[in-house]
C-alpha positions as CSV (number, residue, x, y, z in Angstrom):
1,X,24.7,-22.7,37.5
2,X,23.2,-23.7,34.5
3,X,19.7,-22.9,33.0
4,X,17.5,-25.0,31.5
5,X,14.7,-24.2,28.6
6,X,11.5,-23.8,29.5
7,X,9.0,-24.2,26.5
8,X,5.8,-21.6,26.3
9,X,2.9,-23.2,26.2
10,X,1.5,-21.7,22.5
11,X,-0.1,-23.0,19.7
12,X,0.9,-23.6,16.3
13,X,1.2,-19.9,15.5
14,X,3.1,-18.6,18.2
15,X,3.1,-15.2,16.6
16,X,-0.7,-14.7,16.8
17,X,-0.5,-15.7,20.6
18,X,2.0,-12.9,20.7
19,X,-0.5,-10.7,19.1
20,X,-3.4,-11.7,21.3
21,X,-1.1,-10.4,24.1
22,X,-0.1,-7.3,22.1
23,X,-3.6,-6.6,21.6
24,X,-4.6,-7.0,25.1
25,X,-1.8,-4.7,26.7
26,X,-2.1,-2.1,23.9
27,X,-5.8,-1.8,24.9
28,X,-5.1,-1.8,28.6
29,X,-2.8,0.8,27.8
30,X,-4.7,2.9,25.9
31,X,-7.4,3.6,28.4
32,X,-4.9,5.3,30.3
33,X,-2.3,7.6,27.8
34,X,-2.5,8.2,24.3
35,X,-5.7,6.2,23.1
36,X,-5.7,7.6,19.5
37,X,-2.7,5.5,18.9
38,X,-3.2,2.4,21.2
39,X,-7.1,2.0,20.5
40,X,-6.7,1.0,16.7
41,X,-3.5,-1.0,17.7
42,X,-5.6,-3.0,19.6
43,X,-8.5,-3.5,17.8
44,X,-6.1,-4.9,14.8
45,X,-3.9,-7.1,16.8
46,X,-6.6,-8.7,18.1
47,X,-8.5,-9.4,14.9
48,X,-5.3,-10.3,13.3
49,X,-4.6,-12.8,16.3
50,X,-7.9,-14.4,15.9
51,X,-7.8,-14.5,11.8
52,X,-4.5,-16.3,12.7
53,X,-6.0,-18.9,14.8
54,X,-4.9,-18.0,18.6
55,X,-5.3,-19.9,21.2
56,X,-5.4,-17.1,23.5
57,X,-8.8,-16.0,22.0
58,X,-10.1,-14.9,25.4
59,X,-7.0,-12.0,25.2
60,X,-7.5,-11.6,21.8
61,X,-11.0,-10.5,22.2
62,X,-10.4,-8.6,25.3
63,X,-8.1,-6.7,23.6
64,X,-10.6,-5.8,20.4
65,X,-12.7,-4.7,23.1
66,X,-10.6,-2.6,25.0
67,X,-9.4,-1.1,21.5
68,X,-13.2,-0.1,20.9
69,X,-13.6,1.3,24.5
70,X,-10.3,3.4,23.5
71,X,-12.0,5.1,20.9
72,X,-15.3,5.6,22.2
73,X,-13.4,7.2,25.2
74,X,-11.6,9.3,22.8
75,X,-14.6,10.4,21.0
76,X,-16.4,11.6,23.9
77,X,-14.0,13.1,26.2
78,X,-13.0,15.2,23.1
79,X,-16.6,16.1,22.2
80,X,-16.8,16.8,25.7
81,X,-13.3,18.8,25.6
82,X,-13.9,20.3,22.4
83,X,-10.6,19.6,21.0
84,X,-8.8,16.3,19.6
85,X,-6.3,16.2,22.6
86,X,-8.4,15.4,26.0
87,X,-6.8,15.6,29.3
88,X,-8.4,14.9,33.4
């Protein structure tokens, strides 16, 4: 059986398409465990991803926007919590 290579469809910076995806998972992530960490993750993969010229921008943005939703979710279940560490 032999495999043949399959091309990805990127752009001319395939690491900033990586990124985009990064940032997108990290935020999708984030919402759910450990959002101190993924949030800002997020937010700077996807800016770095669209400084870089993605052309995954759509991911790229949703991923800056799920970054900022991390935080704000982390400020105010932990205002609501009192503490820095939240929990459901």
């Amino acid at each position: 059986m032999t495999s043949t290579w399959i091309p990805l469809k990127t752009g001319p910076r395939p690491q900033a398409d990586r990124m985009a995806v990064a940032a997108f998972v990290c935020g999708l992530v984030g919402i759910l465990v450990f959002n101190v960490f993924f949030g800002p993750c997020a937010v700077l993969f996807g800016v770095l991803a669209l400084a870089r010229g993605t052309i995954r921008r759509l991911r790229a943005w949703l991923g800056v926007a799920f970054g900022v939703i991390d935080l704000v979710l982390l400020v105010v279940l932990s205002s609501v919590d009192g503490t820095v560490s939240w929990h459901l």
